[in-house]
C-alpha positions in Angstrom: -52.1 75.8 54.9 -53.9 77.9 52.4 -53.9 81.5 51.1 -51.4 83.9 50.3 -48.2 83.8 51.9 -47.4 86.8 54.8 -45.0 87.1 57.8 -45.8 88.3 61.1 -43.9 89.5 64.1 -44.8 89.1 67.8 -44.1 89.7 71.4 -45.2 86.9 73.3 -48.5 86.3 72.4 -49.1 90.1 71.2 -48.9 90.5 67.0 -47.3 93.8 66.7 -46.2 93.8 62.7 -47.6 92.6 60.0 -46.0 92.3 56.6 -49.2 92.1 54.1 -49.7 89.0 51.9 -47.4 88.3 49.3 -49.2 88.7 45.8 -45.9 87.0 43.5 -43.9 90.1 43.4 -43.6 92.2 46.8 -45.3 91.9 50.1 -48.2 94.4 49.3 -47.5 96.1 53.1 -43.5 96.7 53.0 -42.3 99.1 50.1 -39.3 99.4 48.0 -38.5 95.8 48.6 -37.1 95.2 45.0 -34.3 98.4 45.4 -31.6 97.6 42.6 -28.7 95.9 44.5 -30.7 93.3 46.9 -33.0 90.4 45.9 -36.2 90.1 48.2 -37.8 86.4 47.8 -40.7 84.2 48.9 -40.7 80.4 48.9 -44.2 78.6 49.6 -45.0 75.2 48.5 -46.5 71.9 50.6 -43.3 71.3 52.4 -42.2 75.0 53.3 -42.7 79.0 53.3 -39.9 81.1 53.8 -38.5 84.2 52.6 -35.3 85.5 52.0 -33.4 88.9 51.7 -30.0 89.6 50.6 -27.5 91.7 49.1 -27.0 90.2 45.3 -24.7 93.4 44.4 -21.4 92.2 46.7 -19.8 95.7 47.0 -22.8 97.2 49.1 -23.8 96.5 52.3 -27.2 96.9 54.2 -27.4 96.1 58.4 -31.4 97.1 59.9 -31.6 97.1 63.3 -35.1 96.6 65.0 -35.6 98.6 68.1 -37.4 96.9 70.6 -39.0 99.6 72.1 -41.0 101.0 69.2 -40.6 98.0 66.7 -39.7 99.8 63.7 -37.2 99.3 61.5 -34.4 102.1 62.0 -31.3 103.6 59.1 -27.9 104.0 62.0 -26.0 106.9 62.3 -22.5 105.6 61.8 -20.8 102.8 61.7 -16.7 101.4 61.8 -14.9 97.9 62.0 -13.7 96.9 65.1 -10.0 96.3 64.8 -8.7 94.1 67.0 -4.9 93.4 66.8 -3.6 91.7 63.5 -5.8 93.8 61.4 -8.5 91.6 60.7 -12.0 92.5 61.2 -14.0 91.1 63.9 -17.4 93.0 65.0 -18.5 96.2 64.1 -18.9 99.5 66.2 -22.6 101.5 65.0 -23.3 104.8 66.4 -27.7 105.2 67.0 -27.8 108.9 68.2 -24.6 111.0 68.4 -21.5 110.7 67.0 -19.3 110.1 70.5 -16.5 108.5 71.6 -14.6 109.2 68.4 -10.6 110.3 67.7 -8.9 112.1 64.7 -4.9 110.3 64.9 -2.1 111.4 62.6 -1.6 107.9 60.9 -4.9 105.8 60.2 -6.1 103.9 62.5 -9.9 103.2 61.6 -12.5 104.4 58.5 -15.7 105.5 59.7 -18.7 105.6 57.8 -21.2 108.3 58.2 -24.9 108.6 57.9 -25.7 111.4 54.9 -28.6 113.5 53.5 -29.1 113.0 49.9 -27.9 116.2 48.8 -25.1 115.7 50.9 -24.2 112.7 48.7 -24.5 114.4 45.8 -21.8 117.1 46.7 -19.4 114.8 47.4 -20.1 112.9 43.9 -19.3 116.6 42.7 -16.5 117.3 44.4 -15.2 113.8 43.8 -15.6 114.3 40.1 -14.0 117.5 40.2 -10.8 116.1 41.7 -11.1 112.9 39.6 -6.7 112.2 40.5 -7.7 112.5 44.1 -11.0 110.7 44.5 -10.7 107.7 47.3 -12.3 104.8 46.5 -14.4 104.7 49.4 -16.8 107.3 48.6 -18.8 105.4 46.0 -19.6 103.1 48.7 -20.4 104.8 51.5 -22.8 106.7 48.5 -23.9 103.4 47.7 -24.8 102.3 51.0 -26.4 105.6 52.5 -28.9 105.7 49.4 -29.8 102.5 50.0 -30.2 103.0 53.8 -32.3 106.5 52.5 -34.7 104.7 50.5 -35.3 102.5 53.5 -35.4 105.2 55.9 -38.3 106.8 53.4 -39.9 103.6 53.5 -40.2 103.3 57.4 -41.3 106.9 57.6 -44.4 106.6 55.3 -45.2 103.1 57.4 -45.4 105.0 60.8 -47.0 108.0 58.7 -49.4 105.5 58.1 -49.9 103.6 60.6 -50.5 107.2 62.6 -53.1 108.3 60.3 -54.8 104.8 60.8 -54.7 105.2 64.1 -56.2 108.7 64.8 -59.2 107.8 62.5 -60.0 104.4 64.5 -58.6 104.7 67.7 -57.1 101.9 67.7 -53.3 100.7 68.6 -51.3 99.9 65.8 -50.1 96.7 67.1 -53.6 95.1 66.9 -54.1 96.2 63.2 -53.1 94.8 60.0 -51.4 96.4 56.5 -53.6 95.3 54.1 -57.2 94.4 54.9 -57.5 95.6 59.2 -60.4 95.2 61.0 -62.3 98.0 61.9 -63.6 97.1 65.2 -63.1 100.1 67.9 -61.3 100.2 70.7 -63.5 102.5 73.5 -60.8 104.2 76.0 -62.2 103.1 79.0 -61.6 99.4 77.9 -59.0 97.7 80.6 -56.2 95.8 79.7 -58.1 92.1 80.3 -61.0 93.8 78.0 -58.5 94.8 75.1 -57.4 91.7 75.3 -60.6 89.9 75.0 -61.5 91.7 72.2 -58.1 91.4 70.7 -58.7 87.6 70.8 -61.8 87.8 69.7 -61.3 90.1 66.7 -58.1 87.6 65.7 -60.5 84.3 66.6 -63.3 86.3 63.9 -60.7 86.6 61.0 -59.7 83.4 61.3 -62.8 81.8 61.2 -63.9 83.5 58.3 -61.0 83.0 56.3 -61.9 86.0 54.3 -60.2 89.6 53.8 -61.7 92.3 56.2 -62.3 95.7 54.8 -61.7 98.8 57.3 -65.0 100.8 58.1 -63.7 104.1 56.8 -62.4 102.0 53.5 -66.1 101.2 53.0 -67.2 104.6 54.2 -64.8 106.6 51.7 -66.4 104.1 49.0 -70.1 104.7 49.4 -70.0 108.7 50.7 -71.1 107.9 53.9 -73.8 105.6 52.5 -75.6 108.2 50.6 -78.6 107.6 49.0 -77.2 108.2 45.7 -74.7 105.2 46.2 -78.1 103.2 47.3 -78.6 100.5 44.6 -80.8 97.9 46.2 -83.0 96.6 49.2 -83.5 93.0 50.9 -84.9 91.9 53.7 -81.3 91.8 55.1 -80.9 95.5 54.8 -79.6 98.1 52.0 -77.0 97.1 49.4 -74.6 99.6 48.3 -72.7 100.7 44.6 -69.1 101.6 45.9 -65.3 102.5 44.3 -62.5 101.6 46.0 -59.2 104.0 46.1 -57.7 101.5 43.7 -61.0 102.2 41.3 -62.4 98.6 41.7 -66.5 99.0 41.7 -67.8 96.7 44.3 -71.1 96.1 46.2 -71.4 96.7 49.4 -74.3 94.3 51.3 -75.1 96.0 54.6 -76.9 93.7 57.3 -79.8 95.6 58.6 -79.7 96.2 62.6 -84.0 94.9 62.1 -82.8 92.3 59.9 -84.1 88.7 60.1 -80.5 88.1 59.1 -78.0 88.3 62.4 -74.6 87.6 62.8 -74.8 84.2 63.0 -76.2 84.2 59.1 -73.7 87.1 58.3 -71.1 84.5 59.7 -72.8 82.0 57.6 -72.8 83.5 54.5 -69.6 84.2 54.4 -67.7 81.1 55.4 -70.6 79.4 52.9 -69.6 81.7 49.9 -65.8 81.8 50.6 -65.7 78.2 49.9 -68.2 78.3 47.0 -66.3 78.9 43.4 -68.6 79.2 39.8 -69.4 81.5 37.1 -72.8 81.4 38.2 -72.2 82.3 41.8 -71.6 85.7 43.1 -67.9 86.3 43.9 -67.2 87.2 47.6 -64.5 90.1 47.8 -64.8 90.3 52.0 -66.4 91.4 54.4 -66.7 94.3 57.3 -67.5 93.7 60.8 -67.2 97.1 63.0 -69.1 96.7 66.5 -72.7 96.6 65.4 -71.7 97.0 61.5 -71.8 93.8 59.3 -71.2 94.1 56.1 -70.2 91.7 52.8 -68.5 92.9 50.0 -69.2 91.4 46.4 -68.6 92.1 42.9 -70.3 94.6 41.4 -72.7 93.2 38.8 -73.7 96.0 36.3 -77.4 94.7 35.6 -78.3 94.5 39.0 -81.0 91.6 39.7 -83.2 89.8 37.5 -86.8 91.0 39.1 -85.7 94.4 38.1 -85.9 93.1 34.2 -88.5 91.0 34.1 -91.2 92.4 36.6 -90.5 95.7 35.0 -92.8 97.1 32.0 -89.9 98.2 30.4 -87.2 96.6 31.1 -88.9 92.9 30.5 -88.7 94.0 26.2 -85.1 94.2 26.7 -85.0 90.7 27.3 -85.6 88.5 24.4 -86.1 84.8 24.5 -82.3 83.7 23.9 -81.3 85.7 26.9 -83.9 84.7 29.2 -83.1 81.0 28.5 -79.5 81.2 29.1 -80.2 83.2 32.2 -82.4 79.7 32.9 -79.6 77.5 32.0 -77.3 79.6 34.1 -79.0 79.6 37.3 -79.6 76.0 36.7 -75.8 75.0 36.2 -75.3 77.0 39.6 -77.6 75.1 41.3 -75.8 72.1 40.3 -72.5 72.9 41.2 -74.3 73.9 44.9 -76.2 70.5 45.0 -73.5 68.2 43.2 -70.3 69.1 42.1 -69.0 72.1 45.0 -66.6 70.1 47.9 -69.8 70.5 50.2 -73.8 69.8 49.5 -75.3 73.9 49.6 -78.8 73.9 50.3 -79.9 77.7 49.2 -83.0 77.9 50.7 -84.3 81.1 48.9 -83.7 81.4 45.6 -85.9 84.2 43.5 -85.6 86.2 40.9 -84.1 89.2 43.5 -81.5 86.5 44.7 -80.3 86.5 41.0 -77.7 89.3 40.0 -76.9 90.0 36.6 -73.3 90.7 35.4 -72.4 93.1 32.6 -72.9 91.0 30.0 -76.4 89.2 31.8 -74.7 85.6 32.8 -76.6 85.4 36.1 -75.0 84.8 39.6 -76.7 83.2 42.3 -76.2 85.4 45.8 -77.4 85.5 49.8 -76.7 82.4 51.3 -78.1 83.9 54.8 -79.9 81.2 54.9 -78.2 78.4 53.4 -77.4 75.4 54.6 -74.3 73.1 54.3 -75.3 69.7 54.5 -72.8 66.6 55.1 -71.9 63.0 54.3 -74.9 61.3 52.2 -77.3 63.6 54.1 -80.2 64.7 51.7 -82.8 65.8 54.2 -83.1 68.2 56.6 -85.9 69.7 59.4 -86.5 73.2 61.2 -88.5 74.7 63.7 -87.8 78.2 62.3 -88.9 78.4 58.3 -87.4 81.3 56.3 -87.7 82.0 53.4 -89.8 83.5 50.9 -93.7 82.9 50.1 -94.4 82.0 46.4 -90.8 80.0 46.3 -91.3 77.8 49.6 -91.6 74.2 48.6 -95.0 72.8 50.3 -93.2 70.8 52.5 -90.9 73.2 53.5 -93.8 75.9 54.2 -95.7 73.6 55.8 -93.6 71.4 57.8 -90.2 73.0 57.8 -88.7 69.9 55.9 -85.9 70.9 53.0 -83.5 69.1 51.0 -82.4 70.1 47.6 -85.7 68.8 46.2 -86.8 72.2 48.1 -84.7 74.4 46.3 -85.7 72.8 42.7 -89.7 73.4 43.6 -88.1 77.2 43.9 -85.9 76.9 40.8 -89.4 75.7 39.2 -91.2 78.9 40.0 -88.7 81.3 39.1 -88.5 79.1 35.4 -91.9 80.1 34.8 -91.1 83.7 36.0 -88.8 84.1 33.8 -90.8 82.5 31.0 -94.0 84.9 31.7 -92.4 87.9 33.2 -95.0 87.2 35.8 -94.7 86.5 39.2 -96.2 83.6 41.0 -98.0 85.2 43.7 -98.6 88.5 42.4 -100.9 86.9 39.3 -104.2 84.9 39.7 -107.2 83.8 37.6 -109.9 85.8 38.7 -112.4 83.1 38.1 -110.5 80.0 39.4 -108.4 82.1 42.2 -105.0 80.8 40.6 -101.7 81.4 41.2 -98.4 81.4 38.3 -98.6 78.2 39.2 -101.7 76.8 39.1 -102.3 79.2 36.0 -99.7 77.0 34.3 -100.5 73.8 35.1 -103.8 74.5 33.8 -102.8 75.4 30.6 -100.9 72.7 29.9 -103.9 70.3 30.4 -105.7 72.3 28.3 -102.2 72.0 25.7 -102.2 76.0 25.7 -98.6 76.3 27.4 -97.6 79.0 24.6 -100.7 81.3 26.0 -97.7 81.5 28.9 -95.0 83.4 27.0 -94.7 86.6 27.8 -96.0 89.1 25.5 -93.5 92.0 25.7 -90.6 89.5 24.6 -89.1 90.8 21.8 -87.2 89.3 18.6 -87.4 85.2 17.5 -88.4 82.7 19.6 -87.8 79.0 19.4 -91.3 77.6 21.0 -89.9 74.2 21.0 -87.2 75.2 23.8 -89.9 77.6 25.2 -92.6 74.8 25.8 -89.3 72.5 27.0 -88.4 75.0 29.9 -92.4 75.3 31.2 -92.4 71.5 31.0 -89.5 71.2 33.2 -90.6 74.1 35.6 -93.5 71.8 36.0 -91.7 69.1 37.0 -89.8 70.5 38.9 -92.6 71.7 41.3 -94.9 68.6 41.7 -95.9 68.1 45.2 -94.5 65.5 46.2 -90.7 65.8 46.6 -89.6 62.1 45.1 -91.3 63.4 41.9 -88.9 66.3 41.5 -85.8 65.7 39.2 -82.2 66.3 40.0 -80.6 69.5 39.2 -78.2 67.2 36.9 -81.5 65.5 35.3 -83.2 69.2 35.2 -79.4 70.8 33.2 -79.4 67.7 30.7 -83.3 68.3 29.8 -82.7 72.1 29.1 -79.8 71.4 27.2 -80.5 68.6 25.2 -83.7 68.8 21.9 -83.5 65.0 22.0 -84.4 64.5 25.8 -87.6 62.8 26.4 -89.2 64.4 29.4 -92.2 62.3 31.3 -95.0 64.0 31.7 -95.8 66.4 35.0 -98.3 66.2 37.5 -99.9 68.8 39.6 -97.9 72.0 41.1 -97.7 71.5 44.6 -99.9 73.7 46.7 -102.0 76.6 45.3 -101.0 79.7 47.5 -104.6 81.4 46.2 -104.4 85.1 46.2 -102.0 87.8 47.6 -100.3 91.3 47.0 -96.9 92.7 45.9 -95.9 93.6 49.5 -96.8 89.8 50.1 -94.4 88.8 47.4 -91.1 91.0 48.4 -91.0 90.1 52.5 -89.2 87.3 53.8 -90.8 85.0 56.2 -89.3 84.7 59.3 -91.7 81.7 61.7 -91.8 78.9 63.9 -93.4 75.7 62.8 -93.7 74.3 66.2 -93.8 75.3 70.0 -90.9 74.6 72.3 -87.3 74.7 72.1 -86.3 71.2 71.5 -85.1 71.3 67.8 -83.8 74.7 66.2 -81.9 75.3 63.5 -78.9 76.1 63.5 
């Protein structure tokens, strides 16, 4: 069992109240749970989960009764003991509806306690108070207990208010919804029972399989205006990405998946369980997600700086970044890699890491983000092969362009290229040698032959620069994209040489393929192909 505590109610198999999760102090879906007389509690721990409710003030006294029609909770109208001979109490008689049935006797028989308005209270405080010699006893607890039942009686009312409004904006029966995070998928009204079902089954099957909270589609659509463009704060491959406040003024991005995208549901699906499971300061952070018929949708933290290849492919922006930043953005991604290839509870192959898959938080640590495309590898497996390469060109690994063989030795020969981007404020395939027809790459590598690896540095970094770190980093970008995959170093080899002054590095060979000359619209698109004919080995 995992997650945050919360309590359901069903009939049969049908779910038809949900009590939102518990977040240490109230159920964040029932209100006025802590009123001042009665203690509200949850228990979870590795043997049990429980909750308890109870009446810590002894001279008050709460009864809800839960009609079975309806399933709400409902205040009664009156109530009395039920004498039986002897005088001792043994049941009680409630009135629902109308007051019937009842006697007025000469001597006392019975007390009956009655169902008041609030104002009604308070005149009999008044009049009690006025006649202070005369007061009887019992009217400070029948006040008691009827602005208790009030407060509850409030509380129900704004839960069906709710639940109404909720309703008429989604069409959709309140039974198959939750309190805090419901799914937004539609219900069409000529759907027939078996079909509601179905979907019902299918919607419950989706939530938990991604283990994740579900945002409502008008939640999102409140957020972002409608998706205006004004709201509009990036674009991939997988479709537009969205700035958005929520009602509680959380900022948050919105990711959402492209009907044309190379990305379908089963990456959407993908991603999500991937990311859910995937905690580090240098990965994105996963808020949840939105899936509304055709609508898929993530929801992430909103990071300030948006990505890294709008600072350093940007005339302007790339003098903003001096040397110290750009090198702990390096070390950053480079630690987050690690944690995805070593140290997370399962082996994460990215598969298309670049400089736009990098965000940048308010304060420029760097967070790695889409895992569309990752893959989760098992056991003491290190390699992997696909029919279907996707990715991006300039970052693809030869092997993996070539022969649609990956590993994490894939995703260092991208980690390589996007050092040297970072380093140059170039990018690999959108700068060549116009004599030798070379690539970032190749550009580099021959350089460093030629022991001219400062040449590299970009010249709109501003401030001090340690070129003793600097010529560190290109040698390990080097390394780190040799052609041959064995060559490669680990990403807990590649952390310790950044890190350490006293590291001796071996010497690189040469980069592994030379991609020769393309455009910018070459660079941006994701490559979507299949290495081989037939359908005998796919990836999945």
């Amino acid at each position: 069992m995992g997650g945050l505590p919360e309590f359901f109610l069903f009939r049969g198999p049908e779910r038809i109240y949900a009590s939102g999760p518990w977040n240490g102090v109230v159920l964040t879906g029932v209100q006025n749970l802590n009123a001042e007389g009665y203690t509200f509690k949850v228990v979870s721990n590795a043997e049990e989960t429980y909750y308890a409710y109870y009446v810590s003030d002894p001279s008050a006294l709460s009864r809800l009764i839960l009609d079975g029609a309806t399933g709400q909770l409902q205040s009664c109208t009156a109530y009395a003991g039920a004498n039986i001979s002897g005088g001792v109490s043994h049941g009680c008689v409630v009135w629902g509806v109308d007051l019937l049935d009842m006697r007025q006797y000469p001597v006392v028989v019975q007390d009956v306690y009655i169902r008041l308005a609030r104002f009604e209270i308070d005149a009999l405080k008044a009049a009690a108070n006025s006649q202070r010699p005369k007061r009887n006893v019992a009217i400070p607890v029948v006040a008691t207990i009827f602005g208790v039942l009030l407060m509850v009686a409030v509380a129900c009312c704004y839960f069906l208010r709710t639940k109404a409004i909720t309703k008429r904006q989604t069409g959709m029966p309140p039974s198959t919804r939750g309190d805090v995070f419901p799914l937004g998928v539609r219900k069409h009204s000529a759907l027939s029972t078996a079909q509601d079902r179905q979907l019902n089954e299918s919607r419950m099957s989706s939530e938990k399989d991604l283990e994740l909270p579900l945002f409502d589609l008008e939640v999102i659509l409140a957020a972002t205006d409608n998706f205006s463009a004004d709201s509009k704060i990036g674009q991939g491959g997988f479709g537009p990405v969205y700035m958005a406040k929520l009602e509680d003024g959380q900022e948050v991005a919105v990711k959402r998946l492209s009907k044309k995208s190379v990305q379908g549901v089963v990456e959407f699906k993908n991603e999500v369980k991937l990311i859910a499971k995937l905690q580090h300061r240098n990965l994105v952070r996963l808020l949840g997600c939105c899936i509304d018929d055709q609508e898929r949708m993530l929801v992430y933290e909103f990071m300030h700086n948006n990505s890294l290849d709008t600072f350093i492919f940007d005339e302007g922006k790339r003098k903003l970044l001096g040397w110290k930043n750009r090198f702990e953005i390096i070390l950053g991604i480079a630690r987050g890699l690690l944690y995805l290839h070593e140290d997370s509870r399962v082996r994460i192959i990215h598969r298309d890491l670049k400089a736009s898959n990098v965000l940048l938080d308010k304060n420029m640590i760097p967070k790695i983000s889409d895992f569309g495309i990752a893959r989760m590898f098992g056991g003491d497996q290190t390699t992997a092969y696909t029919t279907k390469v996707i990715g991006t060109y300039g970052y693809m690994s030869p092997e993996y362009a070539m022969d649609g063989v990956f590993s994490m030795k894939s995703d260092i020969y991208s980690f390589g290229v996007l050092v040297l981007e970072i380093v140059t404020g170039k990018k690999n395939r959108g700068f060549y040698d116009d004599e030798l027809d070379l690539s970032l790459l190749g550009y580099s590598w021959k350089l460093w032959k030629e022991g001219e690896t400062a040449d590299l540095l970009d010249e709109a970094m501003a401030g001090s620069i340690d070129y003793s770190v600097v010529l560190r980093c290109i040698q390990v970008a080097l390394l780190c994209v040799e052609v041959h995959p064995k060559n490669r170093p680990l990403m807990s080899s590649v952390v310790m040489m950044l890190s350490s002054e006293n590291a001796t590095l071996p010497e690189p060979n040469e980069p592994g393929v030379n991609i020769g000359r393309s455009t910018d619209t070459d660079y941006s698109q994701t490559h979507t192909g299949t290495i081989f004919t037939g359908d005998a080995m796919n990836d999945r």
